[in-house]
N, C-alpha and C positions, 0 to 999 in steps of 0.2 A: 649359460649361453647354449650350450651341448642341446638342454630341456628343450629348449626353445625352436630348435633349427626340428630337431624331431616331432613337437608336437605340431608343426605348420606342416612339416611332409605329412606325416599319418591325417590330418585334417585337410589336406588339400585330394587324400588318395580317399578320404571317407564323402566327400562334398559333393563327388559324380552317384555315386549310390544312393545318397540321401534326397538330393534331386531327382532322381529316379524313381526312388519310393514315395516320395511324393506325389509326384505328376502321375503313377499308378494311384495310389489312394484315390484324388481328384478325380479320374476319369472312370473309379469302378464305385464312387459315391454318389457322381451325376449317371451312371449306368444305372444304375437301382434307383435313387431317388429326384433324378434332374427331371427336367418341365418333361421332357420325352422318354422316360425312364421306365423300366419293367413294371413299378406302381402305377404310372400315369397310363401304360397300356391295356394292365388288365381292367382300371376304370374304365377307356376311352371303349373298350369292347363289352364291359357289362351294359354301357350309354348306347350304344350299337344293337345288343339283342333287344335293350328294352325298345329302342325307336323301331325295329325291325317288326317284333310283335305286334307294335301300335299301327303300322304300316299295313299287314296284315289284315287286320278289325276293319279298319280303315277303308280297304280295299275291296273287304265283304261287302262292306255298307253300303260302297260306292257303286259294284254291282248288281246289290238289292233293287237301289235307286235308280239306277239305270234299265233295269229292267220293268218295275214300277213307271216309270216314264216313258219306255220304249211302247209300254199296250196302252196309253194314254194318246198317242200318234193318229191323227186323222186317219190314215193308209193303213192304219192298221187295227181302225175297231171300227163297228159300223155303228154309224150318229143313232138310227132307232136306238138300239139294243143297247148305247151308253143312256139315251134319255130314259127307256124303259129300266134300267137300274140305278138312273139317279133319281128317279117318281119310287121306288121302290123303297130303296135306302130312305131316304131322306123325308118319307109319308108325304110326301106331295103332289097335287095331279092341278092343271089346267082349270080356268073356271070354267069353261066348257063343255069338260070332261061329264062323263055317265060312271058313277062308281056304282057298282053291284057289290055287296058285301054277299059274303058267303059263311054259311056255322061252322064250325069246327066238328060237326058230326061226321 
């Protein structure tokens, strides 16, 4: 009976600790590996530089393109000098037109 009454004290005085060690385990295994966890953030920031870099490209292109676009702008080319370099580029003239060839000498 003696056994008894003593191993329910020492197990009722071990029970708050063991609870304790517990709910620390729990909260330093979802620290490290939970949905929000020191794993899930060094991915969440390697997803960050890779979109960051692609952002970057992106943004060259985009003011490639915009620039490209911006000397295409009525106000800002004059109509001769676009048609005289799309007759150019593109080997083509008016039926109209008087072409004079010249030698390469």
């Amino acid at each position: 009976m003696r056994f008894l009454r003593e191993s329910r004290r020492r197990g009722s005085q071990l029970l708050v600790p063991f609870v304790a060690a517990c709910l620390v385990s729990y909260f330093a295994y979802y620290t490290i590996d939970g949905h929000r966890g020191l794993k899930s953030m060094t991915r969440i920031q390697s997803e960050v530089s890779t979109a960051e870099a692609r952002l970057d490209v992106l943004q060259t292109q985009r003011a490639a393109l915009e620039n490209q676009v911006g000397k295409l702008r009525s106000e800002s080319i004059d109509p001769d000098l676009l048609d005289e370099r799309a007759r150019a580029v593109l080997n083509f003239s008016k039926p109209n037109d008087l072409v004079i060839r010249q030698s390469d000498k």
